[in-house]
N, C-alpha and C positions, 0 to 999 in steps of 0.2 A: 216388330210389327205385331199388333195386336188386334181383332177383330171383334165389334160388338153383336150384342143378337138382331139389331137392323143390318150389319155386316159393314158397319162403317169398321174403314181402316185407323188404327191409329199410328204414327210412326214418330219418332223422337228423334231431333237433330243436335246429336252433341255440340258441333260448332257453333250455333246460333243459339244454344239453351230454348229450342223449341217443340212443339208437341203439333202434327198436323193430323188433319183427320180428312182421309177421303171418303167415298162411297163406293159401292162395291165397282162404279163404273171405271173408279180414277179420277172423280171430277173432286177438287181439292175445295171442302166445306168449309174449311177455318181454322184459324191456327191458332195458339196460345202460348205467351212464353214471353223469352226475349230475358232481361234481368230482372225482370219479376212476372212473375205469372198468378195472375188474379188476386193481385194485391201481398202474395209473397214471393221473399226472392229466395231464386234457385240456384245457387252457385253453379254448376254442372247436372247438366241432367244427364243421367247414366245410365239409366233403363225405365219400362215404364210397361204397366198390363192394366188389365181390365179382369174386373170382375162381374159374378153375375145378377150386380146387382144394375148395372152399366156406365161404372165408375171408372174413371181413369186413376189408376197411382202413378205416381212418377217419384222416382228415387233421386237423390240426389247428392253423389256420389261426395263432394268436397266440403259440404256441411253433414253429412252423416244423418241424414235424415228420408223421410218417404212420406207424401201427402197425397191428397187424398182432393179430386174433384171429379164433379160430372162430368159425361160424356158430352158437355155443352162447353166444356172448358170454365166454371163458374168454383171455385175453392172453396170447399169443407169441413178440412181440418189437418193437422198431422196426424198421421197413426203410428210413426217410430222416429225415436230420436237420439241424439246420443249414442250413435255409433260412431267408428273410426272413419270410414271408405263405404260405404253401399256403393256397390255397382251391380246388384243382381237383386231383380224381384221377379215374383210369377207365385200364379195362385194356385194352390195345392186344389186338388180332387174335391176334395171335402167345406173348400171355402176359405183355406188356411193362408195365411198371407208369410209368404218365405222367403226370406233376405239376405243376402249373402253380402258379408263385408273383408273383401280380401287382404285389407291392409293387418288385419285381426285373424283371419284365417278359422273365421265360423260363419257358420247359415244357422238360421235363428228361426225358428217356426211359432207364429204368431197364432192360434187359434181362434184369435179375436180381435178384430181391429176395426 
């Protein structure tokens, strides 16, 4: 679960390849996902955060990759690709974007994405 600066929630449902977003009350704003999500497809979503800019990343663990859309659920772009297993993102202190692919047994620190 991850929290934007209006304090929507975001939460990732592995089983459904989904991404929902509540409000700080609980009341469920809208979802995004399913086998593709905003025109690309997700194999497994496996984690997912927010930065400050109030972007959603969602990682995606079985294609080895991390994209990158608004907190509206609308796609951006990829910012990593070509990993083995991504199952772990979160945003460093500083704005850094940090990826962990356990099939490979490294985390990868992005300064820039």
């Amino acid at each position: 679960r991850f929290v934007d600066r209006d304090g929507n929630m975001f939460m990732s449902d592995w089983f459904t390849n989904r991404v929902y977003a509540y409000n700080g009350t609980g009341h469920c704003l809208f979802s995004f996902g399913g086998a593709e999500i905003g025109g690309v497809e997700i194999a497994i979503v496996s984690g997912i955060c927010t930065d400050s800019m109030q972007n959603v990343l969602v990682a995606d663990e079985f294609e080895g990759k991390v994209e990158l859309f608004t907190n509206s659920g609308q796609y951006v772009r990829r910012v990593v690709s070509n990993m083995t297993n991504v199952n772990g993102i979160a945003i460093g202190p500083g704005g850094q974007l940090v990826v962990t692919d356990t099939m490979d047994g490294v985390g990868i620190i992005y300064p820039h994405y």
